[in-house]
PAPA-212717 format. One line per 10 residues: number of its first residue (from 1); for each residue x, y, z of N, C-alpha, C. Coordinates in nm, 3 decimals. Example, Ala and Ser with C-alpha at 12.3 -4.5 7.8 and 13.67 -1.06 7.14 Angstrom:
// residues 2
1) 1.319,-0.569,0.780,1.230,-0.450,0.780,1.320,-0.330,0.780  1.285,-0.225,0.708,1.367,-0.106,0.714,1.290,0.003,0.787
END
This chain:
// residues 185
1) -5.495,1.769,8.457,-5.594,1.673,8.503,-5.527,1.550,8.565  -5.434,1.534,8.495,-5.317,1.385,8.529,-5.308,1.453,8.695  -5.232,1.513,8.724,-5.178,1.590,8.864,-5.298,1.575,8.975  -5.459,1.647,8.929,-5.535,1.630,8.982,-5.625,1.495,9.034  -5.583,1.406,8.945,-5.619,1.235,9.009,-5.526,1.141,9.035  -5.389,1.207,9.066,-5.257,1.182,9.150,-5.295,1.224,9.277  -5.336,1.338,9.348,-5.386,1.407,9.432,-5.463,1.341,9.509  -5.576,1.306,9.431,-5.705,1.291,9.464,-5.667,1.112,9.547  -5.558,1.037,9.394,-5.533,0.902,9.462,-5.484,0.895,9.584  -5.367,0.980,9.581,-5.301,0.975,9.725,-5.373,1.027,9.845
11) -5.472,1.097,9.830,-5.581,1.083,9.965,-5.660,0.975,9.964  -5.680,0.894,9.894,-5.756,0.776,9.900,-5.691,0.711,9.960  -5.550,0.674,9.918,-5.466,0.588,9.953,-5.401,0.651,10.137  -5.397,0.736,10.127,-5.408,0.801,10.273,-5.509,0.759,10.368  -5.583,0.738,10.346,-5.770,0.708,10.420,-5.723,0.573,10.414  -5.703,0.483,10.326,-5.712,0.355,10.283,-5.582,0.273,10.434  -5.480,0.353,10.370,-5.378,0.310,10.511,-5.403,0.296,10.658  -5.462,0.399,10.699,-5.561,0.433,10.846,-5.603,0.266,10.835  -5.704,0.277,10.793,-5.782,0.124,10.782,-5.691,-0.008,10.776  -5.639,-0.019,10.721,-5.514,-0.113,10.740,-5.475,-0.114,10.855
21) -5.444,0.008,10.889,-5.267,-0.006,11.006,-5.339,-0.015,11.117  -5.530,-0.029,11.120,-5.599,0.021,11.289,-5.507,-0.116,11.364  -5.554,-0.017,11.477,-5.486,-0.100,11.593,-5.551,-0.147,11.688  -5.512,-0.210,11.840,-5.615,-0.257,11.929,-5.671,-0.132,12.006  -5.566,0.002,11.996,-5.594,0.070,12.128,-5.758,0.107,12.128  -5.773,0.113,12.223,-5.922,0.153,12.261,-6.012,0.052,12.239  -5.979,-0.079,12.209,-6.100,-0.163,12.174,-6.105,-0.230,12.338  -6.247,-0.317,12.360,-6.223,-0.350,12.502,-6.211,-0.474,12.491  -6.134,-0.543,12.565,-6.124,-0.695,12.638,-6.152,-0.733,12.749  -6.232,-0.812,12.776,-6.277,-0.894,12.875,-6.115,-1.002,12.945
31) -6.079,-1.026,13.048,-6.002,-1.072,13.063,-6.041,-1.204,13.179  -5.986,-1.299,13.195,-6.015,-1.410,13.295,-5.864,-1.485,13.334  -5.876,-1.542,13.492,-5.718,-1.614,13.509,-5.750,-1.689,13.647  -5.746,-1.809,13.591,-5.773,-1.933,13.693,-5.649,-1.974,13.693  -5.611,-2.059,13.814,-5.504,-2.121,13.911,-5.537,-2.289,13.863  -5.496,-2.382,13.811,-5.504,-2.493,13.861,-5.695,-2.562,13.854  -5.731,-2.470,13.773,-5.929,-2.535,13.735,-5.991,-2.478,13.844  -5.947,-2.395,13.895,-6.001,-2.325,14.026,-6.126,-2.225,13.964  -6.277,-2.227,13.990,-6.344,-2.109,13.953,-6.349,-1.970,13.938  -6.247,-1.970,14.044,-6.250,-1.795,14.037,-6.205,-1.721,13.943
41) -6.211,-1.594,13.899,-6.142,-1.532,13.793,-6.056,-1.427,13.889  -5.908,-1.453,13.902,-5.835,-1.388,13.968,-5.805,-1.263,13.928  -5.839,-1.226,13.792,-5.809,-1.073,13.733,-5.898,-1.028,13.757  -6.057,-1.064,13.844,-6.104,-0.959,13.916,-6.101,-0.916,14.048  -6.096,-0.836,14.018,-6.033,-0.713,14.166,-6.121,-0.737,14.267  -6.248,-0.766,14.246,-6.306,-0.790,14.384,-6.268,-0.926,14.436  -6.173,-0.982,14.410,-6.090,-1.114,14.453,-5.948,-1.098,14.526  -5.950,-0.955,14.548,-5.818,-0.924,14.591,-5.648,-0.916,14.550  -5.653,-0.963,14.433,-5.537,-0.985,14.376,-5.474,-0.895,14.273  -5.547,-0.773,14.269,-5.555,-0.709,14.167,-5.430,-0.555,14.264
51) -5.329,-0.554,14.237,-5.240,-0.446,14.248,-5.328,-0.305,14.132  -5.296,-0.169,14.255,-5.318,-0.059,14.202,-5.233,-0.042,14.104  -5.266,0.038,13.956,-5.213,0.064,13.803,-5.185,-0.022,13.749  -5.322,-0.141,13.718,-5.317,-0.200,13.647,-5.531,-0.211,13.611  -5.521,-0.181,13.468,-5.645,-0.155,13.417,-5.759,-0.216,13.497  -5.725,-0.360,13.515,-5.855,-0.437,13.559,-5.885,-0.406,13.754  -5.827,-0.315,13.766,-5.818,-0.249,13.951,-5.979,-0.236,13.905  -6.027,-0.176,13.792,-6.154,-0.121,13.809,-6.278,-0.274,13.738  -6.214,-0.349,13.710,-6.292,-0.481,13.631,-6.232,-0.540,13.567  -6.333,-0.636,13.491,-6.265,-0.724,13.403,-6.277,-0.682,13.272
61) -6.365,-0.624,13.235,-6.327,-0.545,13.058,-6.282,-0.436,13.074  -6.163,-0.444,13.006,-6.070,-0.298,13.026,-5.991,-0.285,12.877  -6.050,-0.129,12.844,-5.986,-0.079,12.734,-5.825,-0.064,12.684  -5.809,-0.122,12.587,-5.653,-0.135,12.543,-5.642,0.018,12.545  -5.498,0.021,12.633,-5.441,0.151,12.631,-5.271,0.183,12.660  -5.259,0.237,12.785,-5.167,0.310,12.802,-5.099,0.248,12.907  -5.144,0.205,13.000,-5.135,0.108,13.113,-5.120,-0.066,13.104  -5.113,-0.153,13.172,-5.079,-0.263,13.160,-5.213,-0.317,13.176  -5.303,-0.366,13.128,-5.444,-0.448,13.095,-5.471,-0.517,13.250  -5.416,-0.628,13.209,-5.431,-0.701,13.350,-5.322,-0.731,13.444
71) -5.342,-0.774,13.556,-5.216,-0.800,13.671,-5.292,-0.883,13.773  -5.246,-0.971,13.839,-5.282,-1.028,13.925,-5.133,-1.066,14.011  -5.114,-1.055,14.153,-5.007,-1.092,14.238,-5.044,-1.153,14.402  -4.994,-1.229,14.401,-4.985,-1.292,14.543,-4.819,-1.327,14.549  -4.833,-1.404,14.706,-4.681,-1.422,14.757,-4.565,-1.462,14.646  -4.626,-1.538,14.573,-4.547,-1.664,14.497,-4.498,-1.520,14.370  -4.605,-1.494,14.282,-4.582,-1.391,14.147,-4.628,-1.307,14.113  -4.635,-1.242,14.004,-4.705,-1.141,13.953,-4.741,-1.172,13.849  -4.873,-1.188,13.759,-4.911,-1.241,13.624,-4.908,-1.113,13.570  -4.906,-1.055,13.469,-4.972,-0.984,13.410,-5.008,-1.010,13.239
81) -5.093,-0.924,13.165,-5.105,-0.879,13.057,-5.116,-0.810,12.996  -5.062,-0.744,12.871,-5.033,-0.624,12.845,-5.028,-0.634,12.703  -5.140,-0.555,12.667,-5.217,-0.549,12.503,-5.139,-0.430,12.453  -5.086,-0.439,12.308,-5.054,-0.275,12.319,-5.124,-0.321,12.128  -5.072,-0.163,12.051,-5.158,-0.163,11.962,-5.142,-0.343,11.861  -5.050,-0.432,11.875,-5.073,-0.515,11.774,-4.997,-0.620,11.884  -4.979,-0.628,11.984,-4.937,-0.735,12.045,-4.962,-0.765,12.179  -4.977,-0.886,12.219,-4.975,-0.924,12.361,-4.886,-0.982,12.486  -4.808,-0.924,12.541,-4.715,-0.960,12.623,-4.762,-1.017,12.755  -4.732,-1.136,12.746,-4.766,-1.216,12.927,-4.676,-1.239,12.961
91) -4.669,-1.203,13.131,-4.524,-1.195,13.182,-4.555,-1.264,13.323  -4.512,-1.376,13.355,-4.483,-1.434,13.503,-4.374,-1.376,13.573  -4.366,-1.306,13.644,-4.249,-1.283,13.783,-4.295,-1.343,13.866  -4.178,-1.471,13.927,-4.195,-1.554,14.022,-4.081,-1.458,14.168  -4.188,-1.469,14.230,-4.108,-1.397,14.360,-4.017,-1.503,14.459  -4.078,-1.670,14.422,-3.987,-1.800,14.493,-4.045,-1.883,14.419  -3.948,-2.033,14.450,-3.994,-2.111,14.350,-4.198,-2.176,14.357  -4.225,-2.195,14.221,-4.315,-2.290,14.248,-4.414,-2.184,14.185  -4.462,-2.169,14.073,-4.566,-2.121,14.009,-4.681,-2.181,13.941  -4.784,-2.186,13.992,-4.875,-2.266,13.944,-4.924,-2.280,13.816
101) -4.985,-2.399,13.776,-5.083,-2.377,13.638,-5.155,-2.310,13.653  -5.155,-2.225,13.545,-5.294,-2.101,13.501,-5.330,-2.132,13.371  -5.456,-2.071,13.379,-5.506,-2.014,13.221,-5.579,-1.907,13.204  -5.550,-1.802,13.107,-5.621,-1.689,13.113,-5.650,-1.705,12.961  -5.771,-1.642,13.009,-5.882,-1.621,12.876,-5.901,-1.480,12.834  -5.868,-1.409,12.709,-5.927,-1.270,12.662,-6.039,-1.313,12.553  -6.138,-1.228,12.560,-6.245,-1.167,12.461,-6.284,-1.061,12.444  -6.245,-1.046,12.258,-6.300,-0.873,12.243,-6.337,-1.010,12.089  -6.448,-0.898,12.072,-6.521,-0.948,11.940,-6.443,-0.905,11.807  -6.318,-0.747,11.833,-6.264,-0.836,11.701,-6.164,-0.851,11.743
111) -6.130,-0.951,11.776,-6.029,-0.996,11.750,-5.982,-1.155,11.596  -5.920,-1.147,11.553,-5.873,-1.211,11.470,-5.830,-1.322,11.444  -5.714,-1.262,11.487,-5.647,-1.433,11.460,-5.508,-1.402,11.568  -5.434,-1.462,11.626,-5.316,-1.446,11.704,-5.237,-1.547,11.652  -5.089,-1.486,11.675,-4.944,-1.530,11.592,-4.815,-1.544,11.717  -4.748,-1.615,11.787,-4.653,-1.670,11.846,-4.521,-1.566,11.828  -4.478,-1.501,11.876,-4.356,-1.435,11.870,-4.253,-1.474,11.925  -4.240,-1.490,12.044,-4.178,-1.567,12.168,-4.227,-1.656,12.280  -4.194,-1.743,12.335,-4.272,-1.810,12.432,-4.162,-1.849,12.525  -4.095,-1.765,12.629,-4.064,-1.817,12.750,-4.108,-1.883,12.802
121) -4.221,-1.831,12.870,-4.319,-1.940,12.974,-4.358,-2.050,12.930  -4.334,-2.085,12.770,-4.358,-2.238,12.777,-4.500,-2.276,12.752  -4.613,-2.138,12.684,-4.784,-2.199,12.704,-4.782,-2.219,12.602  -4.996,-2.256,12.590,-5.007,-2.335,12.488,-5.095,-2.218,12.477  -5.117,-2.171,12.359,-5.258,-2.103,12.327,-5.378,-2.159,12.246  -5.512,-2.139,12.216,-5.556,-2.152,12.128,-5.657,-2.043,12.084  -5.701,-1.997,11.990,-5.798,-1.887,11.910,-5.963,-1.929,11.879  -6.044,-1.945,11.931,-6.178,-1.971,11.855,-6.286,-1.843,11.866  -6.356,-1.865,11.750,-6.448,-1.767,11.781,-6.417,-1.575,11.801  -6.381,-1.540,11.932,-6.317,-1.403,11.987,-6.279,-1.430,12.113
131) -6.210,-1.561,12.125,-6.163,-1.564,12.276,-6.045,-1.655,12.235  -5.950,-1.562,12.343,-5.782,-1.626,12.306,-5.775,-1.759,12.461  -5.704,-1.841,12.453,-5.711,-1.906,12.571,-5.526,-1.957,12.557  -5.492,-1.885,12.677,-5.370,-1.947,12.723,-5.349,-2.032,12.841  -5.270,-2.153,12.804,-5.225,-2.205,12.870,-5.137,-2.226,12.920  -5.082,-2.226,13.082,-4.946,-2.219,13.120,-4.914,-2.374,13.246  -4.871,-2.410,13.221,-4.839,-2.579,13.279,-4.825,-2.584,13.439  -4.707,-2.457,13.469,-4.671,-2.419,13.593,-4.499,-2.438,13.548  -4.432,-2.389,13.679,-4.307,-2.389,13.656,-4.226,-2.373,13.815  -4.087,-2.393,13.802,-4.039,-2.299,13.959,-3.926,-2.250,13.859
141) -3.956,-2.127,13.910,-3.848,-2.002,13.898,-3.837,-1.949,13.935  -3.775,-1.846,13.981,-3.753,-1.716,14.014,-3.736,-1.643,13.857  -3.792,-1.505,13.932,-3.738,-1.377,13.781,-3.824,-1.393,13.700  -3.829,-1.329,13.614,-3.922,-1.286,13.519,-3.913,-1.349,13.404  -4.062,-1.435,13.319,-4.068,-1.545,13.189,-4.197,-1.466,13.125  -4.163,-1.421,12.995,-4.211,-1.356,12.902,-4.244,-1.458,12.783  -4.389,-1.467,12.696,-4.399,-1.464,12.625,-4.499,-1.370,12.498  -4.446,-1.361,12.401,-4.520,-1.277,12.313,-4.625,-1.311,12.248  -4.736,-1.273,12.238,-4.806,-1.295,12.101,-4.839,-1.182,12.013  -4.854,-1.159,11.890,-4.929,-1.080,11.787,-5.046,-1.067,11.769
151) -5.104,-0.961,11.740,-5.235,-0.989,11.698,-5.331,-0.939,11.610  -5.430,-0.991,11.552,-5.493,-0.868,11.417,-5.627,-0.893,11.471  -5.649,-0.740,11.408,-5.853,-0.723,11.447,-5.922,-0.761,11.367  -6.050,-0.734,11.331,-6.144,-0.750,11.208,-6.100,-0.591,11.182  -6.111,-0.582,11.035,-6.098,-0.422,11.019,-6.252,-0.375,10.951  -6.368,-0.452,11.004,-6.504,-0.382,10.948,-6.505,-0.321,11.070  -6.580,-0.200,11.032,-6.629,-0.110,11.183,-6.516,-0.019,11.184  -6.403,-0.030,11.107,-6.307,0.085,11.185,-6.339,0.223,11.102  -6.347,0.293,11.179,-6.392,0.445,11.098,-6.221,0.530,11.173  -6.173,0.567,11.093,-6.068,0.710,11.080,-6.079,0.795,11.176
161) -5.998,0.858,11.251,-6.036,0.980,11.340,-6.054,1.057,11.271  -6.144,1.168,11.353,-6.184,1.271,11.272,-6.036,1.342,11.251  -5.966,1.383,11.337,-5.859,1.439,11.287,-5.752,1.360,11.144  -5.776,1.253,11.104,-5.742,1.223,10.993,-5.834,1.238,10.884  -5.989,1.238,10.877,-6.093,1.291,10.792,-6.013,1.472,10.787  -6.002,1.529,10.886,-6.008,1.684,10.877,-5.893,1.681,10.778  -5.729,1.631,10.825,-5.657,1.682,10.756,-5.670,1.618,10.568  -5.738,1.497,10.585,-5.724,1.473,10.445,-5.861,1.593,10.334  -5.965,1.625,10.393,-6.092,1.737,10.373,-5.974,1.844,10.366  -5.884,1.879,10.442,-5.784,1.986,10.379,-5.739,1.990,10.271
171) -5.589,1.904,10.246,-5.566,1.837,10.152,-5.688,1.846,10.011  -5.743,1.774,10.042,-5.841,1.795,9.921,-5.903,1.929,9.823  -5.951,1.995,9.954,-6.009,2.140,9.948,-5.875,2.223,9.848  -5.762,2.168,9.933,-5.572,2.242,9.899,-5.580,2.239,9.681  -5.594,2.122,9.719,-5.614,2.062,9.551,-5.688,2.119,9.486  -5.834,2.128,9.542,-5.870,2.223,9.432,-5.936,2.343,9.403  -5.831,2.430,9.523,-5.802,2.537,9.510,-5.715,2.592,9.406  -5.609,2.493,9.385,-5.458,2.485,9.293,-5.574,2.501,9.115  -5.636,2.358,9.121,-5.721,2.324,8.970,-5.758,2.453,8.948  -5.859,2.524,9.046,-5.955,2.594,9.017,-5.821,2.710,8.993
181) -5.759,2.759,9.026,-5.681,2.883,9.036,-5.601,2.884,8.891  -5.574,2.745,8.851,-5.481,2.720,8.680,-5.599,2.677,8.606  -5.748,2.691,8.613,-5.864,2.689,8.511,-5.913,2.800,8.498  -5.921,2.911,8.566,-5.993,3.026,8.562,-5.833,3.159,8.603  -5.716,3.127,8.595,-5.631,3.233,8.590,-5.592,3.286,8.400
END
């Protein structure tokens, strides 16, 4: 019986981990990136600035994935952003000197809370509500200025793939096949 609610714990605790460790992929973000207090939102593509293979080619809410989220480029740089499962990388490539102030804004509803890893570029961020807001001063450089952030979701709403329900419903079934086979042999 001891063996059989060892079993039973460690699929709990299996299920239980999933939930913990979820990540961003597949959740969606809304993304925004003004120049200098300028209105426009340059991470949308119908603004022209938007380079092919980069998520927001098709809009501004674009699912965390596999690809680089957002991008925006003209003469001067290339902005981008790039969500992956627990972090956010913003990267300026200045193509000549003289990069302007920006600020880009993300919103996904869960988002959490965000944590500072690295800061090349020198911004300021802040967190309220489900919208991250970075700030970047401007700079002249050439080459490429990276900074990192971290990030955590809300973990209500996250449900398990089914392929982790199936294999742990295995597992289980496995178990007590074993009980049943040393109670009735």
């Amino acid at each position: 019986m001891k063996r059989i609610l060892s079993i039973f714990a460690v699929g709990v605790l299996s299920l239980s981990a999933h939930t913990v460790l979820a990540d961003g992929i597949g959740t969606s973000v809304t993304g925004s990136l003004a120049f200098s207090g300028m209105p426009i939102n340059f991470f949308d593509a119908a603004n022209g600035g938007v380079p092919n293979g980069f998520g927001n080619h098709a809009g501004t809410k674009v699912a965390i994935g596999s690809e680089t989220e957002f991008g925006y480029s003209d003469a001067a740089n290339l902005d981008t952003a790039n969500f992956t499962g627990s972090t956010l990388t913003l990267t300026d490539t200045g193509f000549r000197d003289g990069q302007a102030p920006f600020e880009m804004k993300f919103t996904d509803t869960d988002f959490k809370d965000f944590s500072l890893i690295s800061n090349g570029l020198g911004v300021n961020f802040s967190f309220a509500g489900d919208t991250l807001t970075v700030k970047f001063a401007g700079g002249d450089f050439t080459g490429k200025e990276t900074t990192v952030l971290s990030y955590a979701l809300n973990q209500t709403g996250v449900t398990p793939e089914p392929g982790t329900l199936a294999l742990l419903g295995t597992g289980m079934l496995a178990a007590a096949g074993v009980v049943r086979k040393r109670l009735f042999a």
